[in-house]
Backbone of each chain as nested JSON, in Angstrom:
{
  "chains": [
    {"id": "A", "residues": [
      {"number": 1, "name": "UNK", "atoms": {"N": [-54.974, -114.884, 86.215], "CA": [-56.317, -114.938, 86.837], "C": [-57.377, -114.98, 85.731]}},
      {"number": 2, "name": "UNK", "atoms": {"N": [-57.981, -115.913, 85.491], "CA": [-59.194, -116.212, 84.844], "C": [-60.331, -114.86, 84.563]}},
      {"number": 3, "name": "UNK", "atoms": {"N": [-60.544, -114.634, 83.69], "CA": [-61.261, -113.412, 83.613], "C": [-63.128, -113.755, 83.33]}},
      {"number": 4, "name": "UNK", "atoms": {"N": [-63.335, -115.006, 82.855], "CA": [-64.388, -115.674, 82.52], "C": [-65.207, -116.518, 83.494]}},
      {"number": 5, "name": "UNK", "atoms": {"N": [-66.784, -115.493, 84.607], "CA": [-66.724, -116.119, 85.547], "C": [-66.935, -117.909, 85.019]}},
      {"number": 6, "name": "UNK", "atoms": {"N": [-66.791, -118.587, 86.183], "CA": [-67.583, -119.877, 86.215], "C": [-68.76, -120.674, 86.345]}},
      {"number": 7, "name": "UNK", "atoms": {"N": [-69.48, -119.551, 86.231], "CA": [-71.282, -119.191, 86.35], "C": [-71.14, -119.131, 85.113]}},
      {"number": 8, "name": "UNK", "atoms": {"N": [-70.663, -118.2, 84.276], "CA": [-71.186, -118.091, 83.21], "C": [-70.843, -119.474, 81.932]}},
      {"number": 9, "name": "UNK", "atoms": {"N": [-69.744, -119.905, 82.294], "CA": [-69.422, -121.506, 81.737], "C": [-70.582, -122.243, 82.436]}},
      {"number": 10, "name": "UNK", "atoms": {"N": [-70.664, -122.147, 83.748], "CA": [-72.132, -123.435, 83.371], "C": [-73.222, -123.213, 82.708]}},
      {"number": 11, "name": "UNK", "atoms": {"N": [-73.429, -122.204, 82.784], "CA": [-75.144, -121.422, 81.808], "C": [-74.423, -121.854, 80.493]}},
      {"number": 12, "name": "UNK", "atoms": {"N": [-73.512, -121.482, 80.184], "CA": [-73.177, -122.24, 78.39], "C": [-73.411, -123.618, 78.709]}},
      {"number": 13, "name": "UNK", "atoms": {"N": [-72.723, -124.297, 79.574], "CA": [-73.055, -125.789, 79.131], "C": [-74.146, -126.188, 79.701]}},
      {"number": 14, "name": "UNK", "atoms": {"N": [-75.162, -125.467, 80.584], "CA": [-76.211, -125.9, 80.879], "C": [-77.272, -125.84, 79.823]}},
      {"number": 15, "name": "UNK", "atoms": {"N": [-77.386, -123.933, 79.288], "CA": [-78.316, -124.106, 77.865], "C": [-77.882, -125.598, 76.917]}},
      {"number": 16, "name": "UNK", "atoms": {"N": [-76.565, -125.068, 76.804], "CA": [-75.682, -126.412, 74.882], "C": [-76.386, -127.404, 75.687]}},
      {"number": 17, "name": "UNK", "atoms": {"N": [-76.95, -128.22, 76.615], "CA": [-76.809, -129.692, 76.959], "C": [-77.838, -130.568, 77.375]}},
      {"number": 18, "name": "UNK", "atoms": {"N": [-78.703, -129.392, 78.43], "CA": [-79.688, -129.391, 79.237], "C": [-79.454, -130.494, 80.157]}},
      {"number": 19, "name": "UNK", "atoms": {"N": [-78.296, -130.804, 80.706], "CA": [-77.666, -131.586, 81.738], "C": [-77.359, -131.011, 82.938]}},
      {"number": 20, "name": "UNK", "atoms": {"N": [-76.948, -131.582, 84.08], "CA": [-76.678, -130.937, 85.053], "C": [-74.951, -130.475, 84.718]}},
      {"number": 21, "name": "UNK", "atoms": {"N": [-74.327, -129.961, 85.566], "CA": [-72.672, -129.853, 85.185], "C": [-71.653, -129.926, 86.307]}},
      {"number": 22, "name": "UNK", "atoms": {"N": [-71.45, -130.698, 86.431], "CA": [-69.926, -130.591, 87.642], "C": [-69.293, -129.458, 87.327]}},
      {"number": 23, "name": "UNK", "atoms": {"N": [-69.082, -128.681, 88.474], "CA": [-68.308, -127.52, 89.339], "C": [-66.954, -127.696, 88.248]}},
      {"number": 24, "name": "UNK", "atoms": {"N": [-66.212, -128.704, 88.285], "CA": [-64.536, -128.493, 87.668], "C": [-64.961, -128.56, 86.208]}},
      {"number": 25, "name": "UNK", "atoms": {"N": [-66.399, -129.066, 86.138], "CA": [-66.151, -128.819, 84.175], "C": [-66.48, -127.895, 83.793]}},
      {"number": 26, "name": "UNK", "atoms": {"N": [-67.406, -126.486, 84.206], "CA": [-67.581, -125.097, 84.366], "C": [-65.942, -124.456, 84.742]}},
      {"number": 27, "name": "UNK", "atoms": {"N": [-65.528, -125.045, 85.251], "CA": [-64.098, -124.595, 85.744], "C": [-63.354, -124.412, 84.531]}},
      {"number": 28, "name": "UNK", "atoms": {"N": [-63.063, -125.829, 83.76], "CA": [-62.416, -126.116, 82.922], "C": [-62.808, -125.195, 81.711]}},
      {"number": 29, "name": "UNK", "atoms": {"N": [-63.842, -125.194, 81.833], "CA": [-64.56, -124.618, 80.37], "C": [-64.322, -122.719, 80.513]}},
      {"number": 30, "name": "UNK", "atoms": {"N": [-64.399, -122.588, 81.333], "CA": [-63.885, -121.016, 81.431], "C": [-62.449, -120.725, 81.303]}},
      {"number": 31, "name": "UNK", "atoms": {"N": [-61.83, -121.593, 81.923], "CA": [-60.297, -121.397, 81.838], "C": [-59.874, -121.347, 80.239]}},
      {"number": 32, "name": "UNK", "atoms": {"N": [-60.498, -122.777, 79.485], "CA": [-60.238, -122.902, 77.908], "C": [-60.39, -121.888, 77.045]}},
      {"number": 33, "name": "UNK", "atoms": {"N": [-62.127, -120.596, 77.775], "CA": [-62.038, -119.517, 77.113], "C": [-61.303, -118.548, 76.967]}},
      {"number": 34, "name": "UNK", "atoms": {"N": [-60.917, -118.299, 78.668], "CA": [-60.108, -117.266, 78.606], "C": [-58.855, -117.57, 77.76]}},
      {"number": 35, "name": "UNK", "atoms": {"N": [-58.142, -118.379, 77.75], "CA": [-56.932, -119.137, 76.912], "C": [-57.219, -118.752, 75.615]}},
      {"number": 36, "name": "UNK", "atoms": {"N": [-58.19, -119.271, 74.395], "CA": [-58.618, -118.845, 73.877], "C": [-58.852, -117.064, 73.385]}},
      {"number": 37, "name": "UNK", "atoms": {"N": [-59.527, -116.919, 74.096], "CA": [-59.738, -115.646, 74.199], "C": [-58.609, -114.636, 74.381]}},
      {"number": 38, "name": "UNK", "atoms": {"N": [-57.417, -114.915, 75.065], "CA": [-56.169, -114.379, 75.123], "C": [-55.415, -114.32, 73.497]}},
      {"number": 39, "name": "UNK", "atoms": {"N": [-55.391, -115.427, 73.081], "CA": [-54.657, -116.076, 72.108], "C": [-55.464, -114.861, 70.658]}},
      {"number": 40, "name": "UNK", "atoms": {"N": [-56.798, -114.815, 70.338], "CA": [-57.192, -114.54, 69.603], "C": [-57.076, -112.746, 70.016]}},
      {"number": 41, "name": "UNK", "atoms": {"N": [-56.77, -112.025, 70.88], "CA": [-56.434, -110.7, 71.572], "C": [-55.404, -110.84, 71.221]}},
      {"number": 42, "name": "UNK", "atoms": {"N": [-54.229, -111.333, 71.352], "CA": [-52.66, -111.221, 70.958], "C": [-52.778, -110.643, 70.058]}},
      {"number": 43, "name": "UNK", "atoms": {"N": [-53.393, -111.811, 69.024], "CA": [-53.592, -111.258, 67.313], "C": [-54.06, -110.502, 66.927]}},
      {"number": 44, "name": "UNK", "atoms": {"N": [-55.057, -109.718, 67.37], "CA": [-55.791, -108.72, 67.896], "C": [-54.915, -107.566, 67.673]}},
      {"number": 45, "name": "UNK", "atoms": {"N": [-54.323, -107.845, 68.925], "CA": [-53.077, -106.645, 69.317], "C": [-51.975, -106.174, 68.487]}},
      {"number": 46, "name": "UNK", "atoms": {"N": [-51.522, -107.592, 67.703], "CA": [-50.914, -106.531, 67.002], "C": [-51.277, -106.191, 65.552]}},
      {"number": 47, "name": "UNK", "atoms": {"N": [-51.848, -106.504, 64.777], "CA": [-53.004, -106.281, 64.229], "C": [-53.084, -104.97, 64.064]}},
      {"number": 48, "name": "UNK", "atoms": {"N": [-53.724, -104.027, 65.202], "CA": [-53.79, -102.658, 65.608], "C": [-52.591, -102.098, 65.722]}},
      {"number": 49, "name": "UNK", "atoms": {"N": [-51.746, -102.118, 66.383], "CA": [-50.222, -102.042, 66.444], "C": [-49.933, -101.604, 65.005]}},
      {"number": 50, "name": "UNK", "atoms": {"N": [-49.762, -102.89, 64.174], "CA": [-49.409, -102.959, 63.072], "C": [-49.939, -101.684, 62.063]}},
      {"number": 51, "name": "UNK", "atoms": {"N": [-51.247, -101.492, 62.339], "CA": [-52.267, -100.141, 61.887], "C": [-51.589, -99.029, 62.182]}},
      {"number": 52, "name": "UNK", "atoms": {"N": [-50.912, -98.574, 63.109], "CA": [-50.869, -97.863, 64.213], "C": [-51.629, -97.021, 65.121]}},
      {"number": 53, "name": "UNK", "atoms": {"N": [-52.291, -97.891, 65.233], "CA": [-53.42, -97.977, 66.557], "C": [-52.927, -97.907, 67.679]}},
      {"number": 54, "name": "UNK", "atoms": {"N": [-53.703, -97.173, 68.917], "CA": [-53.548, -97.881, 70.071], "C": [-55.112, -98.274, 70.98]}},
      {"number": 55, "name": "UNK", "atoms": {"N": [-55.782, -98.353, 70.031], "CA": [-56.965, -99.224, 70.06], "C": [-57.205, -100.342, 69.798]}},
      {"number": 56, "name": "UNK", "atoms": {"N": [-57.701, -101.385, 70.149], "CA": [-58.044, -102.775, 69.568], "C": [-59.324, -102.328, 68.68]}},
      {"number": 57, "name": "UNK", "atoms": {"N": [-59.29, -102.495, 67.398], "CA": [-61.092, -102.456, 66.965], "C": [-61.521, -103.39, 66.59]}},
      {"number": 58, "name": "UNK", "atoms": {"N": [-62.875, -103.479, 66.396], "CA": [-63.367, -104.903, 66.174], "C": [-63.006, -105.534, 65.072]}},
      {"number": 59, "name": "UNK", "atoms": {"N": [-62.471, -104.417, 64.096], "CA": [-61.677, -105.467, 63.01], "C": [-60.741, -106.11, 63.033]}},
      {"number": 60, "name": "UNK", "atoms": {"N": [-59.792, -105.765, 64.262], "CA": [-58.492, -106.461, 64.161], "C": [-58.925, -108.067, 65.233]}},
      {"number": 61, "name": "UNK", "atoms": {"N": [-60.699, -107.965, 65.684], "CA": [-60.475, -109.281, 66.518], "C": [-61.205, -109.826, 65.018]}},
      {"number": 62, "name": "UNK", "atoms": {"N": [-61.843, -109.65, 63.882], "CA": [-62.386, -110.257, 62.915], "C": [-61.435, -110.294, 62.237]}},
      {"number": 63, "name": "UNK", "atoms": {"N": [-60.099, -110.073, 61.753], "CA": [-59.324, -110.522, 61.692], "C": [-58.135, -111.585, 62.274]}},
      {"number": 64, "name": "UNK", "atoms": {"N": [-58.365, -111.31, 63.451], "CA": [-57.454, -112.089, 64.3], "C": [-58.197, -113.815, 64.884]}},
      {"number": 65, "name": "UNK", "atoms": {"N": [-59.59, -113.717, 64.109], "CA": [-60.084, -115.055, 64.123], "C": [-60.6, -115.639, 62.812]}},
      {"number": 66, "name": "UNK", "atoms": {"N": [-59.607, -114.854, 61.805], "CA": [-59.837, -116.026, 60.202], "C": [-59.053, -116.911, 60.775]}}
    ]},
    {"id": "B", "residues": [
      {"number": 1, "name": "UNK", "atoms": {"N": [-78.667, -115.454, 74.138], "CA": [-78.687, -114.393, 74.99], "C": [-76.608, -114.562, 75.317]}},
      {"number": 2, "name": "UNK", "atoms": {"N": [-75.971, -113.732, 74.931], "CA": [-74.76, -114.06, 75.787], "C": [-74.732, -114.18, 77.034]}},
      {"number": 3, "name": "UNK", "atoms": {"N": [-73.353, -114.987, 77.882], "CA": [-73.496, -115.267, 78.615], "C": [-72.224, -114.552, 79.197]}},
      {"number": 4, "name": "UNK", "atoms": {"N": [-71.431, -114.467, 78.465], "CA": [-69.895, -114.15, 78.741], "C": [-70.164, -112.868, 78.918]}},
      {"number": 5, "name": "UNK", "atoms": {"N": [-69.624, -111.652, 79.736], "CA": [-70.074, -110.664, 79.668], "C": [-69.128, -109.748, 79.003]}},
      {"number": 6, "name": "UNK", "atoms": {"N": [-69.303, -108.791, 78.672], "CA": [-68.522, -107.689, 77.601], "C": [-67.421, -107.408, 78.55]}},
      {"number": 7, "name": "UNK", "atoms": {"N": [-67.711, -107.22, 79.443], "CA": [-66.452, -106.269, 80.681], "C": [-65.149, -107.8, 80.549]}},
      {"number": 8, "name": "UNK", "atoms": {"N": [-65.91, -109.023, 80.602], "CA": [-64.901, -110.029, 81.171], "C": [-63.77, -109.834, 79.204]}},
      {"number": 9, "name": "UNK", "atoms": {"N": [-64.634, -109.928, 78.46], "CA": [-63.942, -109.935, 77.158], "C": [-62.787, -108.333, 76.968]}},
      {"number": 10, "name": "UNK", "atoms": {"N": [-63.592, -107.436, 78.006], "CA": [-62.796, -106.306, 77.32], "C": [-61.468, -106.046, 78.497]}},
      {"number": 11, "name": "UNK", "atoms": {"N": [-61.605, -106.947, 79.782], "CA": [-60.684, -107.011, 80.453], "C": [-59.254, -107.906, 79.703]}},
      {"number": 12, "name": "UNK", "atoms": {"N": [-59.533, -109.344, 79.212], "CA": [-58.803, -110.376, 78.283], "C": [-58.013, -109.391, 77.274]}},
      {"number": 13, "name": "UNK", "atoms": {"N": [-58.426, -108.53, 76.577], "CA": [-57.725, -108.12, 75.338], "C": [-56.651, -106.863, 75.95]}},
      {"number": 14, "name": "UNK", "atoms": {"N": [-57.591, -106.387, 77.246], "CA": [-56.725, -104.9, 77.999], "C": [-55.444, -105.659, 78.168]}},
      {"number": 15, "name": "UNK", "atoms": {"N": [-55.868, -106.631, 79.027], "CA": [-54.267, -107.657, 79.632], "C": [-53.759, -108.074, 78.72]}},
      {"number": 16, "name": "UNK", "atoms": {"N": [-54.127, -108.711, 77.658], "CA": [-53.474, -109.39, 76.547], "C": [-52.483, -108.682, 75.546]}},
      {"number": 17, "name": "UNK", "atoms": {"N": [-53.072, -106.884, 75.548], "CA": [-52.636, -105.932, 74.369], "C": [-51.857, -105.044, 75.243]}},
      {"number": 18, "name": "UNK", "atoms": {"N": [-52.159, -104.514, 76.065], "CA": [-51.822, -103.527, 76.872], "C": [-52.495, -101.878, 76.142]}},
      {"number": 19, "name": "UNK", "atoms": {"N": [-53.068, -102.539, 74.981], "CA": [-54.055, -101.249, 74.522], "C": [-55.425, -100.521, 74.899]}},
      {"number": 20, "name": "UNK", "atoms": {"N": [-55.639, -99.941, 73.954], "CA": [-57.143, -99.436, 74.592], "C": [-58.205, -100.312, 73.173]}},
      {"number": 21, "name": "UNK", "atoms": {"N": [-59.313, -100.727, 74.218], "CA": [-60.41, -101.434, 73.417], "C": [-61.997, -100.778, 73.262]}},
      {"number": 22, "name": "UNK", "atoms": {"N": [-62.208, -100.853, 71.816], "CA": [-63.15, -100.692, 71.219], "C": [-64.571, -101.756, 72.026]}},
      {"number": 23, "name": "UNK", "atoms": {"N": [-65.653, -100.775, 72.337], "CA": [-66.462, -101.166, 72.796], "C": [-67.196, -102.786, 71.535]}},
      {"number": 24, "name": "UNK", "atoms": {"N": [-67.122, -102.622, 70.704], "CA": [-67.714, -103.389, 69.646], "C": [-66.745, -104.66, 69.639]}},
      {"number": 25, "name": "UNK", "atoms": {"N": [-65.368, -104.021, 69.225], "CA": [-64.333, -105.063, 70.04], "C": [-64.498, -106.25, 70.883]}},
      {"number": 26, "name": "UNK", "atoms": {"N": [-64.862, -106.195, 72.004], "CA": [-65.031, -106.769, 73.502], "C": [-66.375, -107.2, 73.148]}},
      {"number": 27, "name": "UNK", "atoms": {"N": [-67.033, -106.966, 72.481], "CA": [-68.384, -107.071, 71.95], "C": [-68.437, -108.635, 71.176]}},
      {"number": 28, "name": "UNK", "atoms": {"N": [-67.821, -108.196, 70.198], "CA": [-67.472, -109.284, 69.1], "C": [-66.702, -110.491, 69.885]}},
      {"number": 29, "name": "UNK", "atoms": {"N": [-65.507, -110.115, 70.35], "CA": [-65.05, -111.034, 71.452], "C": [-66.041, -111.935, 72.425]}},
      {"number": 30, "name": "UNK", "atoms": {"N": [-66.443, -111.472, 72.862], "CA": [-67.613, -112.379, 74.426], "C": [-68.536, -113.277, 73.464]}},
      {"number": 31, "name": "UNK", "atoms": {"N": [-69.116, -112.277, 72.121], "CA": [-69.914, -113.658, 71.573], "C": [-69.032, -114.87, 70.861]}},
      {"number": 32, "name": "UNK", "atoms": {"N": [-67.783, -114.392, 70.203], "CA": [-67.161, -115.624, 69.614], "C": [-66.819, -116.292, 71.011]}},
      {"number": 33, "name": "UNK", "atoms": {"N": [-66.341, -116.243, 72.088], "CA": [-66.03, -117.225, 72.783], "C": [-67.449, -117.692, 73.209]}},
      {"number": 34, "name": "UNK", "atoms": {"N": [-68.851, -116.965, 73.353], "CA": [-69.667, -117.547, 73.837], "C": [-70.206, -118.947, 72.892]}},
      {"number": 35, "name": "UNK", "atoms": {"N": [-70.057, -118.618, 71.249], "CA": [-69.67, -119.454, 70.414], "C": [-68.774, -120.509, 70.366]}},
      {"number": 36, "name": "UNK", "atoms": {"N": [-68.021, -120.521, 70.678], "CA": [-66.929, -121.585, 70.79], "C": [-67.58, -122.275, 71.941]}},
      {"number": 37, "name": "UNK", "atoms": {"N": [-67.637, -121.884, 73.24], "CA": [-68.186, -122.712, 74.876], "C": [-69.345, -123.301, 74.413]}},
      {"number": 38, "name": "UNK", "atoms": {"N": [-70.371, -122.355, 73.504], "CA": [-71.324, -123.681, 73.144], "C": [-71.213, -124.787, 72.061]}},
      {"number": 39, "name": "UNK", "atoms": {"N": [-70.05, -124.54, 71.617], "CA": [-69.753, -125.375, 70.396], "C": [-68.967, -126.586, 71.441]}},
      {"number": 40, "name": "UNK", "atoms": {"N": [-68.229, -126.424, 72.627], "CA": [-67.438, -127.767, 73.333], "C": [-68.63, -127.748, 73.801]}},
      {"number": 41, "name": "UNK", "atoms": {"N": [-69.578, -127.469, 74.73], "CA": [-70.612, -128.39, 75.393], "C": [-71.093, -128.755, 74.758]}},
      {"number": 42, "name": "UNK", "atoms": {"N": [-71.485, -128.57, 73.63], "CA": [-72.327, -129.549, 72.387], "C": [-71.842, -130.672, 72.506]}},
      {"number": 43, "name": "UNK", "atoms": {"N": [-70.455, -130.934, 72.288], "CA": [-69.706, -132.148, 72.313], "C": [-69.301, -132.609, 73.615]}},
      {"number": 44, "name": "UNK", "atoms": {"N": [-69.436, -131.914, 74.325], "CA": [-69.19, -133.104, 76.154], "C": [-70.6, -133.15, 76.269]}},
      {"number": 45, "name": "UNK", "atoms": {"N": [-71.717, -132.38, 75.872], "CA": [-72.772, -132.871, 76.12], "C": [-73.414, -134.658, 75.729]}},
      {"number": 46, "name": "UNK", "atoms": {"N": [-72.743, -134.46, 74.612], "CA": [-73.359, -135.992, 73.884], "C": [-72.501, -136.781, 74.62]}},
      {"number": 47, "name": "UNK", "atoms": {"N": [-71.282, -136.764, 75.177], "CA": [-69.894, -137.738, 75.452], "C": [-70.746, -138.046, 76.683]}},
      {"number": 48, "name": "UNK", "atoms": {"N": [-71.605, -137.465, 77.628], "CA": [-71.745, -137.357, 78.994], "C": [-73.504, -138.187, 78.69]}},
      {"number": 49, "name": "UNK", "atoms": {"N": [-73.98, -138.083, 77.193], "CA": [-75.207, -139.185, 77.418], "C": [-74.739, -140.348, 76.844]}},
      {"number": 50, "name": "UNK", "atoms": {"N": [-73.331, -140.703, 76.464], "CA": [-72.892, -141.286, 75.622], "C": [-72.523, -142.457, 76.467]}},
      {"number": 51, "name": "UNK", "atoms": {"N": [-72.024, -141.839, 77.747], "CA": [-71.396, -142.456, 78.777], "C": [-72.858, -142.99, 79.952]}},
      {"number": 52, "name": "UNK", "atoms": {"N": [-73.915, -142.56, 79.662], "CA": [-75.434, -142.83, 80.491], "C": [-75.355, -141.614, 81.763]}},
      {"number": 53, "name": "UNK", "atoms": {"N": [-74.73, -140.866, 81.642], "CA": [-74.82, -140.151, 82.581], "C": [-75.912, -138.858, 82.982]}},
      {"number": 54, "name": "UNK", "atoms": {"N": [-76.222, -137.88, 83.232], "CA": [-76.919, -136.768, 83.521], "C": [-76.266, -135.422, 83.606]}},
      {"number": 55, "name": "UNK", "atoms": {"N": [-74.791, -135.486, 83.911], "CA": [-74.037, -134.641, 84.879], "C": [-72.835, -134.46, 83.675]}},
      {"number": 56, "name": "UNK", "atoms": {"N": [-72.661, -133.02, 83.109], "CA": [-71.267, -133.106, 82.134], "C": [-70.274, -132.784, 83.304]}},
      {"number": 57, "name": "UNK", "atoms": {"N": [-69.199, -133.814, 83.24], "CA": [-67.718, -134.088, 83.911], "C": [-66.721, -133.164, 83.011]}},
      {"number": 58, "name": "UNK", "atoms": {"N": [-66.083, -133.259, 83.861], "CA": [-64.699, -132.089, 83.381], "C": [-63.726, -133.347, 82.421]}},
      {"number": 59, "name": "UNK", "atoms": {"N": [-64.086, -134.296, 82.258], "CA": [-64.026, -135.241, 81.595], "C": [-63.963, -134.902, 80.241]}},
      {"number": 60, "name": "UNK", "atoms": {"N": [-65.245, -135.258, 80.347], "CA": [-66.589, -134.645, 78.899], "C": [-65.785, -133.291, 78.273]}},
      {"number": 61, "name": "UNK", "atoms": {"N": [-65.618, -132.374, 78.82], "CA": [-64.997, -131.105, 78.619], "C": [-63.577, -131.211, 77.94]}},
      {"number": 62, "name": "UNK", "atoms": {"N": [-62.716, -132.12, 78.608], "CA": [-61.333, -132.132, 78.019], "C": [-61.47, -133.25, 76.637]}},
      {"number": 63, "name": "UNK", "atoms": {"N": [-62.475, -133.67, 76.716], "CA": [-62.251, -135.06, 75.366], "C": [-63.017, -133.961, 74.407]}},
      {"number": 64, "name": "UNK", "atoms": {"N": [-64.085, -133.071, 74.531], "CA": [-64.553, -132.426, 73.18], "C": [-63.706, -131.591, 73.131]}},
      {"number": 65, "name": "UNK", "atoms": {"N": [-62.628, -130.788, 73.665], "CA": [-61.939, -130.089, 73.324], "C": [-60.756, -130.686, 72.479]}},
      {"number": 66, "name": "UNK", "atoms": {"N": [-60.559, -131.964, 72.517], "CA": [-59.715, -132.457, 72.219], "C": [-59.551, -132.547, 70.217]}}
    ]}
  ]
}
Protein backbone atom coordinates (compact mmCIF):
# COMPACT_ATOMS: atom_id res chain seq x y z
CA UNK A 1 0.00 0.00 0.00
CA UNK A 2 1.42 3.24 -1.16
CA UNK A 3 2.26 5.39 1.72
CA UNK A 4 2.74 8.75 -0.42
CA UNK A 5 -0.67 10.50 -0.77
CA UNK A 6 -1.51 11.37 -4.49
CA UNK A 7 -2.33 14.95 -3.66
CA UNK A 8 0.79 15.39 -2.56
CA UNK A 9 2.54 14.07 -6.04
CA UNK A 10 0.41 16.50 -7.86
CA UNK A 11 1.41 19.67 -5.73
CA UNK A 12 5.12 18.40 -6.63
CA UNK A 13 4.39 18.29 -10.18
CA UNK A 14 2.09 21.06 -10.17
CA UNK A 15 4.67 23.62 -8.29
CA UNK A 16 8.08 21.68 -10.70
CA UNK A 17 5.80 22.53 -13.93
CA UNK A 18 3.03 24.92 -13.52
CA UNK A 19 0.93 22.56 -15.79
CA UNK A 20 -2.14 20.95 -15.18
CA UNK A 21 -1.52 16.95 -14.25
CA UNK A 22 -3.43 13.82 -15.10
CA UNK A 23 -4.77 11.80 -12.10
CA UNK A 24 -2.44 8.44 -13.22
CA UNK A 25 0.69 10.69 -13.48
CA UNK A 26 0.27 11.91 -9.71
CA UNK A 27 -0.44 8.22 -9.34
CA UNK A 28 2.63 7.15 -10.93
CA UNK A 29 4.76 9.67 -9.35
CA UNK A 30 3.86 8.67 -5.77
CA UNK A 31 4.13 5.09 -6.30
CA UNK A 32 7.99 5.82 -7.80
CA UNK A 33 8.46 7.60 -4.35
CA UNK A 34 7.37 5.34 -2.18
CA UNK A 35 9.61 2.61 -4.17
CA UNK A 36 12.28 4.81 -3.81
CA UNK A 37 11.78 5.73 -0.57
CA UNK A 38 11.54 2.00 0.55
CA UNK A 39 14.77 1.14 -1.20
CA UNK A 40 16.78 4.04 0.43
CA UNK A 41 15.01 2.78 4.24
CA UNK A 42 16.31 -0.79 3.57
CA UNK A 43 19.72 0.80 3.57
CA UNK A 44 18.76 2.75 6.19
CA UNK A 45 17.88 -0.26 8.16
CA UNK A 46 20.55 -1.96 8.18
CA UNK A 47 22.89 0.60 8.52
CA UNK A 48 21.42 0.98 12.17
CA UNK A 49 21.26 -2.71 12.64
CA UNK A 50 24.72 -2.84 11.69
CA UNK A 51 25.38 0.07 14.62
CA UNK A 52 23.37 -1.82 16.84
CA UNK A 53 20.59 0.26 16.83
CA UNK A 54 17.12 -0.27 16.93
CA UNK A 55 16.48 3.13 15.73
CA UNK A 56 16.74 4.42 12.22
CA UNK A 57 18.74 7.89 12.66
CA UNK A 58 19.07 10.36 10.30
CA UNK A 59 22.49 9.31 9.67
CA UNK A 60 21.94 6.01 8.55
CA UNK A 61 19.24 7.63 5.82
CA UNK A 62 22.42 10.21 4.92
CA UNK A 63 24.18 7.44 4.53
CA UNK A 64 21.96 5.18 2.89
CA UNK A 65 21.62 7.91 0.03
CA UNK A 66 25.51 8.44 -0.95
CA UNK B 1 7.50 24.14 1.43
CA UNK B 2 7.45 20.12 1.61
CA UNK B 3 4.89 18.41 0.35
CA UNK B 4 5.45 14.80 1.32
CA UNK B 5 4.53 14.67 4.82
CA UNK B 6 6.87 13.41 7.73
CA UNK B 7 4.24 10.75 9.06
CA UNK B 8 4.01 9.29 5.24
CA UNK B 9 8.14 9.09 5.30
CA UNK B 10 8.22 7.79 8.88
CA UNK B 11 5.52 5.16 8.09
CA UNK B 12 7.98 3.85 4.66
CA UNK B 13 11.09 3.25 6.87
CA UNK B 14 8.68 1.65 10.05
CA UNK B 15 7.51 -0.96 7.19
CA UNK B 16 10.68 -1.10 5.43
CA UNK B 17 13.00 -1.65 8.85
CA UNK B 18 10.71 -3.01 11.22
CA UNK B 19 12.62 -0.47 13.59
CA UNK B 20 12.00 2.48 15.52
CA UNK B 21 12.53 5.98 13.65
CA UNK B 22 14.19 9.05 14.50
CA UNK B 23 12.02 12.03 14.16
CA UNK B 24 14.87 13.93 11.99
CA UNK B 25 15.09 10.60 10.18
CA UNK B 26 11.55 10.71 8.51
CA UNK B 27 12.45 14.30 8.34
CA UNK B 28 15.40 14.02 6.09
CA UNK B 29 13.53 11.28 4.25
CA UNK B 30 10.12 13.29 3.00
CA UNK B 31 12.49 16.13 1.82
CA UNK B 32 14.91 13.87 -0.26
CA UNK B 33 11.99 12.23 -1.90
CA UNK B 34 10.28 15.62 -2.08
CA UNK B 35 13.63 16.33 -3.98
CA UNK B 36 13.75 13.65 -6.22
CA UNK B 37 9.50 14.17 -7.30
CA UNK B 38 10.61 17.61 -8.14
CA UNK B 39 13.59 16.65 -9.90
CA UNK B 40 11.11 13.92 -12.38
CA UNK B 41 8.50 16.68 -12.88
CA UNK B 42 11.12 18.97 -13.97
CA UNK B 43 11.66 16.51 -16.67
CA UNK B 44 7.98 15.33 -17.64
CA UNK B 45 7.35 18.84 -17.27
CA UNK B 46 9.41 19.95 -20.36
CA UNK B 47 8.50 16.33 -22.25
CA UNK B 48 4.68 17.48 -21.79
CA UNK B 49 5.58 21.24 -23.48
CA UNK B 50 7.75 19.38 -25.67
CA UNK B 51 4.92 17.37 -26.90
CA UNK B 52 2.49 21.03 -27.11
CA UNK B 53 0.57 19.94 -24.46
CA UNK B 54 -0.72 21.69 -21.00
CA UNK B 55 -1.51 18.53 -18.99
CA UNK B 56 1.72 16.26 -17.56
CA UNK B 57 0.62 12.48 -18.68
CA UNK B 58 1.72 9.54 -16.81
CA UNK B 59 3.57 9.33 -19.98
CA UNK B 60 5.75 12.32 -19.29
CA UNK B 61 6.35 10.68 -15.81
CA UNK B 62 7.61 7.23 -16.98
CA UNK B 63 10.02 8.74 -19.87
CA UNK B 64 11.76 11.30 -17.15
CA UNK B 65 12.12 8.62 -14.92
CA UNK B 66 13.60 6.73 -17.37
Amino acid sequence: MPEIPNAAADRIIRNATGLRVGADAAELLAKELDEIGKEIAEGAGKLARHAGRKTVKKSDIELAMD
